[in-house]
LOZA-556276 format. One record per residue (C-alpha): residue in one letter; x, y, z. Coordinates in Angstrom, 2 decimals. Example, Ala and Ser with C-alpha at 12.3 -4.5 7.8 and 13.67 -1.06 7.14 Angstrom:
<nodes>
NODE res      px      py      pz
NODE   A   12.30   -4.50    7.80
NODE   S   13.67   -1.06    7.14
</nodes>
This chain:
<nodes>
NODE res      px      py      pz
NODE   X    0.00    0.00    0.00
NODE   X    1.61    3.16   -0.63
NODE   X    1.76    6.53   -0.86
NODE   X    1.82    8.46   -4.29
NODE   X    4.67   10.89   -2.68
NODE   X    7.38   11.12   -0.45
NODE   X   10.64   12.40    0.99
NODE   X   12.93   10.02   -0.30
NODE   X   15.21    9.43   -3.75
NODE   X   13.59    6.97   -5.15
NODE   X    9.23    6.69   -5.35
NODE   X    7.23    4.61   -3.05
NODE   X    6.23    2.21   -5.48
NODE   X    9.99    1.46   -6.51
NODE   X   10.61    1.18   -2.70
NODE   X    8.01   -1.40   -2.29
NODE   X    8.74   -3.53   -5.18
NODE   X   10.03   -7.47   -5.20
NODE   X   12.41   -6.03   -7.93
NODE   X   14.31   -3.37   -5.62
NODE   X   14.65   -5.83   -3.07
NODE   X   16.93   -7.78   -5.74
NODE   X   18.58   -5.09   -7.00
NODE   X   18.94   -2.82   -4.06
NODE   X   19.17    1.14   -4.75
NODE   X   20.79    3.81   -2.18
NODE   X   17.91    5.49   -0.22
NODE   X   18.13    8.72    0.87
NODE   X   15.74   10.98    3.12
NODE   X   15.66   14.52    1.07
NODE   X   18.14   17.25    2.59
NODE   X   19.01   15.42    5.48
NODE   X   23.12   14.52    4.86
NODE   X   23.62   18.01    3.57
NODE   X   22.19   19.73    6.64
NODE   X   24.36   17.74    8.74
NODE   X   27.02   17.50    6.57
NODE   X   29.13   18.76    9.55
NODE   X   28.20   15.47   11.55
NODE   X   29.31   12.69    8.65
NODE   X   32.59   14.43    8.14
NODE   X   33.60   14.64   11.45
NODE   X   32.34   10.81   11.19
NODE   X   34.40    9.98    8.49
NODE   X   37.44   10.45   10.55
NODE   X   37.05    8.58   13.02
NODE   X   38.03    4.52   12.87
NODE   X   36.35    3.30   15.90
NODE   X   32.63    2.31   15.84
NODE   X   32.27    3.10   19.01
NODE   X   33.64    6.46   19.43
NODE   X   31.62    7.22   15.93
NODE   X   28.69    6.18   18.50
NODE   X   29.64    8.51   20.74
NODE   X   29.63   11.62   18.53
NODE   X   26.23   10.46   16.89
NODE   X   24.72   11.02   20.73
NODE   X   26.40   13.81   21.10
NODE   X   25.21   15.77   18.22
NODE   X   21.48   14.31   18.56
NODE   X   21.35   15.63   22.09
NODE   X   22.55   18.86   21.27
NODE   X   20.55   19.27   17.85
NODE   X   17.26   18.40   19.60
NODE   X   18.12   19.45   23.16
NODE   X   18.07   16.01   24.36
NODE   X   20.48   14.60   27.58
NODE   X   22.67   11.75   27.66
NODE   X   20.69    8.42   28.61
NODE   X   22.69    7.34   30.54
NODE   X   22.27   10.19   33.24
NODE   X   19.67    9.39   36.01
NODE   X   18.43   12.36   36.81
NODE   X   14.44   13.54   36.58
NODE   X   15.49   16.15   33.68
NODE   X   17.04   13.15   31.59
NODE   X   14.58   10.92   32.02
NODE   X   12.28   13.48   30.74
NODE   X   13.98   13.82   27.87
NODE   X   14.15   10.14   27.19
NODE   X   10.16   10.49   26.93
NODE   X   10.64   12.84   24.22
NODE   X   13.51   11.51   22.10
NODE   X   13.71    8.53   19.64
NODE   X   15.11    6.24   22.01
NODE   X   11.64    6.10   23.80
NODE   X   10.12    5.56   20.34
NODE   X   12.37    2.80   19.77
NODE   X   11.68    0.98   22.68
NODE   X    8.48    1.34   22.76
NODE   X    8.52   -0.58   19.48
NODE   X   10.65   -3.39   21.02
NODE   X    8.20   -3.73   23.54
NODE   X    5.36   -3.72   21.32
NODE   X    5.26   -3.01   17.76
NODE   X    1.41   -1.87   18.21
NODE   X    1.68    0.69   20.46
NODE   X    1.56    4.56   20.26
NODE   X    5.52    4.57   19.41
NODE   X    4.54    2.22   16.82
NODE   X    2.34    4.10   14.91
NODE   X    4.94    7.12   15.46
NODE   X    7.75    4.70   13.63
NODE   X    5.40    3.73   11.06
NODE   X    4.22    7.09   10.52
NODE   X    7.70    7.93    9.57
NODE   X    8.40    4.64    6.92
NODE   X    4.94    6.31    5.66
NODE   X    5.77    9.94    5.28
NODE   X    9.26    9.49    4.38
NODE   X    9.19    6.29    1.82
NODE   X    5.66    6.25    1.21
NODE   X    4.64    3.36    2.66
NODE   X    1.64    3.32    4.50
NODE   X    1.18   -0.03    7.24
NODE   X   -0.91   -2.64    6.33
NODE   X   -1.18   -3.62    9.71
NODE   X   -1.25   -1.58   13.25
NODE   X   -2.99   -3.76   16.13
NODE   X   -5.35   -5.15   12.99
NODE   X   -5.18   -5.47    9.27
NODE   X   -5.96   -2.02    7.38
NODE   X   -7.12   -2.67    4.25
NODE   X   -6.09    1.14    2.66
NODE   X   -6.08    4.49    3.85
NODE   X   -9.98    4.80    3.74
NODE   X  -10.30    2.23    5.98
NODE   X  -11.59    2.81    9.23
NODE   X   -8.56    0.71   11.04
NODE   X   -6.31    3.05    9.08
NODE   X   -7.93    6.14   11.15
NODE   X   -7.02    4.09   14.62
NODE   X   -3.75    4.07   13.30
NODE   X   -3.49    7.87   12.56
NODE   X   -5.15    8.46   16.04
NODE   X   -2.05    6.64   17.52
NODE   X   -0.14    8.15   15.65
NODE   X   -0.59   11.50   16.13
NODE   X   -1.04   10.91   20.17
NODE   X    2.22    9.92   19.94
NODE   X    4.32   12.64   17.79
NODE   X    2.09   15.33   19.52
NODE   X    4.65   14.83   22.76
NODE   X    7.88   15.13   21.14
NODE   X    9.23   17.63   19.21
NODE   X   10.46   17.20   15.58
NODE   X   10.70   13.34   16.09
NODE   X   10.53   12.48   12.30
NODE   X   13.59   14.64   12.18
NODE   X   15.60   12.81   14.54
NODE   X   14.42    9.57   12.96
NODE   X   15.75   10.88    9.52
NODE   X   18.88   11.41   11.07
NODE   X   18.72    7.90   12.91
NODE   X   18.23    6.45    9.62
NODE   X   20.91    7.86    7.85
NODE   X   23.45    7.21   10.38
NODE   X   22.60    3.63   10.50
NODE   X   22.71    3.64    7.06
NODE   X   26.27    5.40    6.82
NODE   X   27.12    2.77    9.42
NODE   X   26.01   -0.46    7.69
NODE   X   28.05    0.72    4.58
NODE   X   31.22    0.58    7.07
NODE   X   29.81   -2.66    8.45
NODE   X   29.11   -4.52    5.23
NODE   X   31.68   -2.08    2.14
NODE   X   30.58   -5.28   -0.19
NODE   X   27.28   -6.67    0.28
NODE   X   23.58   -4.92   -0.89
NODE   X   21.91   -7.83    1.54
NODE   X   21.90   -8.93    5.01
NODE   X   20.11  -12.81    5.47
NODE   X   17.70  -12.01    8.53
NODE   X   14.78  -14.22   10.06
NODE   X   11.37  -13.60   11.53
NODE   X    9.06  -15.60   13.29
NODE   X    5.08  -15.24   13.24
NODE   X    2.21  -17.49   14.64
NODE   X   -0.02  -15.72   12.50
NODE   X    0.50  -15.57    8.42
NODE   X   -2.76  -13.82    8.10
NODE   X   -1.28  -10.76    8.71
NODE   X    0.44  -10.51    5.73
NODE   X   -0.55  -11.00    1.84
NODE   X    0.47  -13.80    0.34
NODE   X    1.22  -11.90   -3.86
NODE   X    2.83  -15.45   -5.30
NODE   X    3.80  -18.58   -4.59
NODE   X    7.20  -19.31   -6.06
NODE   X    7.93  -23.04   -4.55
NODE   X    6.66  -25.27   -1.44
NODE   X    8.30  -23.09    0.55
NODE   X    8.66  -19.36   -1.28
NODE   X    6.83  -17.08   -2.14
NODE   X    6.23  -13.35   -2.60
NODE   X    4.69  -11.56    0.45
NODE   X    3.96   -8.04    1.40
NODE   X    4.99   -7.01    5.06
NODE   X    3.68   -4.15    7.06
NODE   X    5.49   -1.28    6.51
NODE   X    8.11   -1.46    9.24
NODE   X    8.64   -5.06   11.18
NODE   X   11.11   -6.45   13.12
NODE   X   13.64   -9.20   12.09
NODE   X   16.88  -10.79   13.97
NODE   X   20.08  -11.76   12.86
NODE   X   19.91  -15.26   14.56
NODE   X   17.59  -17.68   13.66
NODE   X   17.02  -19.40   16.62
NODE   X   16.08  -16.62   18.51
NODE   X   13.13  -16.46   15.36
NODE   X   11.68  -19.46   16.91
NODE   X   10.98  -17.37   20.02
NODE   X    8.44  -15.22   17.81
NODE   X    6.25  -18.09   16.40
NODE   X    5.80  -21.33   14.62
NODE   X    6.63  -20.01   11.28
NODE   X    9.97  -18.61   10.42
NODE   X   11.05  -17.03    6.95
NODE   X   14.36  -16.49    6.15
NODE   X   14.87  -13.06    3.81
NODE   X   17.63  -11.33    1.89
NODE   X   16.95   -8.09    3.11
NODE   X   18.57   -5.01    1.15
NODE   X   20.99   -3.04    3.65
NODE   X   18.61    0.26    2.39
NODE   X   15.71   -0.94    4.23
NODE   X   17.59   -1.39    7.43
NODE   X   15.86    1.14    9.42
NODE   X   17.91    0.50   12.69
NODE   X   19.83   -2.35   14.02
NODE   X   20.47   -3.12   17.95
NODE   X   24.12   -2.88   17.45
NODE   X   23.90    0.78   15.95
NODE   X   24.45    2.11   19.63
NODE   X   26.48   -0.25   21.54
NODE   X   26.74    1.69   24.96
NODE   X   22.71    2.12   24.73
NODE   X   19.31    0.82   26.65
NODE   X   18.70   -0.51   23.71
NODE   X   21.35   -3.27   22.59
NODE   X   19.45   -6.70   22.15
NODE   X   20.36   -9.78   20.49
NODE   X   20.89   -9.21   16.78
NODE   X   17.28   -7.46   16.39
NODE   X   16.98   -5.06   12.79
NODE   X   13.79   -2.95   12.06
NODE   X   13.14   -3.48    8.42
NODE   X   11.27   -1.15    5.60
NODE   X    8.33   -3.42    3.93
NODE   X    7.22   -3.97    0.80
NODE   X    7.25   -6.99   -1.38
NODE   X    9.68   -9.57    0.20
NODE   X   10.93  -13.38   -1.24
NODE   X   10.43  -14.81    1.99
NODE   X   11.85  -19.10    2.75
NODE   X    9.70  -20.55    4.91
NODE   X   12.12  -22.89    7.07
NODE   X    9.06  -24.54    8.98
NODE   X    5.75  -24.65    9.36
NODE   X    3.66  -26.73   11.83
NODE   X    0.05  -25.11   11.41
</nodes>
């Protein structure tokens, strides 16, 4: 389902489409290295991933007033509540809450993408689960100020980090586990155990397949393209927010390997 605009390089439906997903394109978010151009080439001299960590929390705290996370007192932690690490977790703790409708506003304003699925399936953008969605949604950016901002940001400096990560692949192999493959749509059946499926606009995958089998019955195995890596655990390694090998992925039209299924 998407959008007939965005913010990106590329158009939604490109975005969305099986074919990008095999031959992967650079996605950018409109404006956003330029303005902090000062940020990537300070970046680009350091070697250390984490000290390139370091500066990225740096300048995010001072661009959108935020404190370090780490600090404990009542100021900080009111601060947390209005920066992306609270919209971040919230996701990790559940994918359908208000932060989730906050992330997936932002795949949908900035790629075009709109969710096909937010605590129920929404069938298009005149559908009256899509309006539940939009309620969350703005409930949730209403307390934070300029968070798609400092998720374009996010997104490019995971982006600038995977490319240091992974200089020669377009493709990371990531699982995800679901009880439920009504949630998705099912666009073609390649083999017993391919096939072409749509995912929700943003979802969660891992690195490690056994931890897959922790999220349901059914796990797919997918060659995701390194441009639809919104955010990956080990972006931040000093944060609240390391966990085991967990990526948050752009949807669209995926070639998904089913390796089981027991319902």
């Amino acid at each position: 389902m998407e959008n007939s605009f965005n913010h990106c390089n590329l158009p939604p439906w490109v975005i969305a489409s099986r074919h990008f997903n095999d031959n992967p394109q650079p996605l950018e978010i409109q404006g956003v290295r330029a303005v902090n151009r000062f940020l990537f080439d300070k970046l680009d001299g350091i070697t250390s991933h984490e000290e390139r960590a370091a500066v990225f929390n740096d300048y995010m705290s001072v661009k959108f007033q935020l404190h370090q996370w780490q600090q404990e007192t009542a100021t900080a932690r009111k601060s947390l509540k209005n920066s992306y690490l609270r919209f971040l977790r919230g996701w990790m703790m559940d994918s359908n809450s208000v932060e989730g409708a906050v992330l997936k506003g932002w795949v949908e304003s900035r790629m075009g993408l709109a969710p096909t699925f937010h605590n129920v399936r929404i069938a298009g953008i005149h559908d009256e689960n899509y309006l539940q969605y939009a309620v969350d949604r703005t409930k949730g950016s209403a307390r934070t100020s300029a968070i798609n901002s400092q998720l374009d940001l996010l997104y490019e400096y995971s982006q600038y980090e995977l490319a240091k990560r992974y200089p020669d692949r377009r493709h990371l192999t990531l699982y995800r586990g679901t009880f439920d493959r009504s949630e998705y749509d099912v666009l073609e059946p390649l083999s017993k155990r391919e096939e072409i499926v749509r995912l929700n606009n943003l979802n969660s995958f891992t690195t490690d397949e056994e931890r897959a089998w922790e999220f349901g019955f059914i796990v797919w195995q997918v060659q995701v393209p390194l441009a639809k890596v919104f955010f990956y655990s080990e972006l931040l390694p000093n944060s609240i927010l390391k966990g085991e090998g967990e990526c948050l992925v752009i949807g669209g039209e995926y070639r998904v390997k089913r390796l089981m299924c027991t319902v």
